[in-house]
N, C-alpha and C positions, 0 to 999 in steps of 0.2 A: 561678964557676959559669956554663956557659954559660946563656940566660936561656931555652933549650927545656930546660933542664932538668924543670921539672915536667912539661910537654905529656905526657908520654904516661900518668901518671896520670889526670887527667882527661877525658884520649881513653878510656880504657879505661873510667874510671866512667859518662860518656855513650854509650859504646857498649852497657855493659852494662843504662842505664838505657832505652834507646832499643829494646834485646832484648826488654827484659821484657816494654814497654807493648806491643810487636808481639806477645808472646807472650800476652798481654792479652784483646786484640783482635780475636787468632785464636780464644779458646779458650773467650772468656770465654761464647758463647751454647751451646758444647757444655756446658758445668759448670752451668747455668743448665736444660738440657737433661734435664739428670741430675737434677734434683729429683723426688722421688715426689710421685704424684699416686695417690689414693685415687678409683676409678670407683665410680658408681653409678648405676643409673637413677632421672632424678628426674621422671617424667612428674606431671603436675599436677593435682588434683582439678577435675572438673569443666570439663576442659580435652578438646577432640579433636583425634586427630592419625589424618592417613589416607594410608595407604602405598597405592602401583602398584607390582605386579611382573610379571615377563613372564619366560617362561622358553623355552626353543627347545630342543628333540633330534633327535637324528638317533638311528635305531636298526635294529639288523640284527640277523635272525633264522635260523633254520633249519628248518623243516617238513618232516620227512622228506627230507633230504639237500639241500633246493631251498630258497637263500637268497633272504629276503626282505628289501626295504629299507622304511623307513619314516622321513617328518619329519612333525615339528608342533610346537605348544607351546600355552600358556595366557595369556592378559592375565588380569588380576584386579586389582579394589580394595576394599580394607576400609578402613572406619571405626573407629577405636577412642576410645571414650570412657570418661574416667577417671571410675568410680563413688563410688572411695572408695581413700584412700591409711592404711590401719589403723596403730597404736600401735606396731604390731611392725615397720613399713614394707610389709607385704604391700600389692601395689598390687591393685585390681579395674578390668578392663575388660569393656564391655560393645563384644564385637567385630561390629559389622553387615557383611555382604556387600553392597557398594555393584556390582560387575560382575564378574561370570567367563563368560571366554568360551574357547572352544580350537578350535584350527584342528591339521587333517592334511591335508598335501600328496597329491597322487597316489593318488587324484582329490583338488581340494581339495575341501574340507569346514570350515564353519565350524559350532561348537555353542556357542550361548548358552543357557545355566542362568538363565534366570528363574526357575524353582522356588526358585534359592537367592538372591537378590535379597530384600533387606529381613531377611531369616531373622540371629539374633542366637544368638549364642554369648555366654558369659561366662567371663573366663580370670583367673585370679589367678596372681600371680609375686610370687618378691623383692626385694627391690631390687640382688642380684646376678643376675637375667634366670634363677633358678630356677621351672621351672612348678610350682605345686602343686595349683591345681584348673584343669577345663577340663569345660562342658558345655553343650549346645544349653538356651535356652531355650527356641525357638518348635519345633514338629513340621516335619519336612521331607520331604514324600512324593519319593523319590528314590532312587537306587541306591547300593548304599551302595561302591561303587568311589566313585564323586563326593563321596558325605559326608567320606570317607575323607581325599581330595583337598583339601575345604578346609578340615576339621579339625588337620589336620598343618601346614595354609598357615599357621596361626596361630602356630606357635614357630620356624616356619622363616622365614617372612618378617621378624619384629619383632624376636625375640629371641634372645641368646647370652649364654651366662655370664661375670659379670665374675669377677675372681681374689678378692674378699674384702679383700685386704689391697694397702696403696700399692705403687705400683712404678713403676722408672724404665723410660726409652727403651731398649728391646734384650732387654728381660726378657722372659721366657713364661711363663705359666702351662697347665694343661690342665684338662681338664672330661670328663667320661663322663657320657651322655643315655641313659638306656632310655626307649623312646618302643613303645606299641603302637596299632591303630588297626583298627577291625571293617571288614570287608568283606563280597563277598555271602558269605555262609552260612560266613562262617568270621573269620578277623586275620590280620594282619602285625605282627613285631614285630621293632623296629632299635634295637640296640645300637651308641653311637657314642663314640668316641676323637678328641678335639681336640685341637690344640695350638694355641695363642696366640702373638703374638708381639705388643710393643707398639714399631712403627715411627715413631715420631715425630709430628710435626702438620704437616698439610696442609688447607688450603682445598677446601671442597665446596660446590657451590649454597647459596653465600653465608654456608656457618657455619665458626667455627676449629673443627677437628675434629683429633681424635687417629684416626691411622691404625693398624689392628689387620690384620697379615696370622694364616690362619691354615689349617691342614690337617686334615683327618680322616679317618678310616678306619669306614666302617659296615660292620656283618653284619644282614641280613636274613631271615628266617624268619616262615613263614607258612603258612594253607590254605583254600582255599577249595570251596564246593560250590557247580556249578551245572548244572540239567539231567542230575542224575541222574553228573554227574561230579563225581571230588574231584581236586583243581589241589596240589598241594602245591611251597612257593616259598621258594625259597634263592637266597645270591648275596650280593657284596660291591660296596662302592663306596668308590671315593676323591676326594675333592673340597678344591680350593684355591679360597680366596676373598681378599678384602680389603673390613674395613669402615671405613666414616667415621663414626666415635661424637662427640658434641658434649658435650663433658667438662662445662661450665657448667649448658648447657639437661638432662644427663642423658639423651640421645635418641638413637635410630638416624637419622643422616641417609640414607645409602646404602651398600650391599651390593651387590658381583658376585660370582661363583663360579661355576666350571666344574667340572662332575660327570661320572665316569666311572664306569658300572656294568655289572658282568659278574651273571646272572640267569640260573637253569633253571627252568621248569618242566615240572613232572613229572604229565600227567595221566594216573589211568585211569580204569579203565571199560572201555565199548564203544569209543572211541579211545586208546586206551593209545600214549602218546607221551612225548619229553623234545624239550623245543623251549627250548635255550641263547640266550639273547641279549643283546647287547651294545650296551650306550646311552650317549652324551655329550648333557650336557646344562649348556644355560651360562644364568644366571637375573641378573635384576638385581632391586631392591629401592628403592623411592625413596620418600622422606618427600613427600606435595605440599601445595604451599604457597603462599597467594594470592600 
């Protein structure tokens, strides 16, 4: 027997044995990857956390045949402090308006809300980011386009619903929001279509973060009276985002999203008009942090 007789058995069993560990290697943090992870918000009693957001539009209109343009957007910072984390996990915050401000180009203009500065709201959620209560504590003399404004900032800037149940890297869940909100002499109410997706973990101003892309579709309806005219307000929006959730801590680290809405309004009265207009708008969202 020649003495390579055996050689290529054990060529083969080291080849195969040397495949696998590659196969190992490669594979072994996608399958590691794939473990479900159970989300939830775990803000902390007696703990505060305070978001900055800033959002920017450009928007174009029509006034009787003669197109108008228009930019601006808002800074804003709230406070939120955990009052109380209940039995049932209902969480309470006591949300303070720390700054709002909003600027429009052409002419510029800059308007800070000190009315609403110090002015506290109180918002209860679950611990899958469901709103269930929401109401001013302090009186706010102010218009209630503005109230409007940063009454809504509060489930838009902090919060988004988790899915309830564990789930790996790649999976979606969805969520539907009816949200209403009083305006001058009349409401707006949005009706919204999410979808989730859970894109993996990436690093964000310093926290391990699970990255959540996601899409929606809103419908909007609403009316208003003012000056003897009634506004009545329709229109759709669609908006892509991606957040950075801190799976550990339970927390929004950070939120972008670009918003595009298509909007009529329909006034009459003594100016009886329909004045369509069309807005991009692209917002960030950020946890700050000594």
């Amino acid at each position: 027997m020649s003495k390579f007789s055996g050689y290529p058995g054990n060529y083969f069993r080291m080849f195969f044995r040397a495949l696998f560990m590659m196969f190992f290697l490669l594979y072994a943090p996608t399958l590691t990857a794939q473990e479900k992870i159970n989300l939830m918000f775990r803000y902390q009693p007696g703990e505060i956390y305070t978001y900055r957001y800033s959002d920017t539009f450009e928007c174009r209109q029509e006034v009787r045949e003669a197109e108008m343009n228009l930019g601006g957007g808002n800074n804003s910072m709230f406070k939120m402090e955990v009052a109380s984390v209940s039995p049932d996990t209902s969480i309470t915050f006591i949300v303070t308006c720390e700054e709002m401000k909003s600027f429009v180009n052409n002419p510029d203009t800059v308007t800070e809300y000190i009315e609403l500065v110090g002015k506290r709201a109180k918002v209860v959620l679950d611990r899958l980011g469901r709103e269930t209560e929401k109401e001013w504590m302090d009186s706010v003399n102010i218009s209630g386009s503005t109230v409007s404004l940063m009454m809504g900032s509060y489930r838009s800037v902090n919060f988004f619903q988790l899915p309830g149940h564990p789930l790996a890297a790649g999976e979606h869940w969805s969520a539907r929001i009816n949200d209403s909100a009083e305006i001058v002499g009349g409401y707006v109410k949005q009706t919204e279509s999410i979808e989730y997706s859970l894109n993996g973990f990436s690093q964000k101003n310093g926290h391990d973060c699970l990255k959540i892309g996601y899409v929606s579709r809103s419908e909007n309806l609403g009316k208003a009276s003012m000056e003897g005219m009634e506004i009545y307000i329709e229109g759709t929006g669609d908006t892509t985002g991606t957040i950075w959730f801190d799976p550990d801590a339970g927390i929004l680290v950070y939120r972008e999203s670009s918003i595009m809405q298509e909007m009529t309004y329909t006034i009459t009265g003594s100016m009886s008009m329909s004045v369509p207009l069309i807005q991009t708008i692209k917002s960030t969202c950020s946890l700050v942090e000594d």
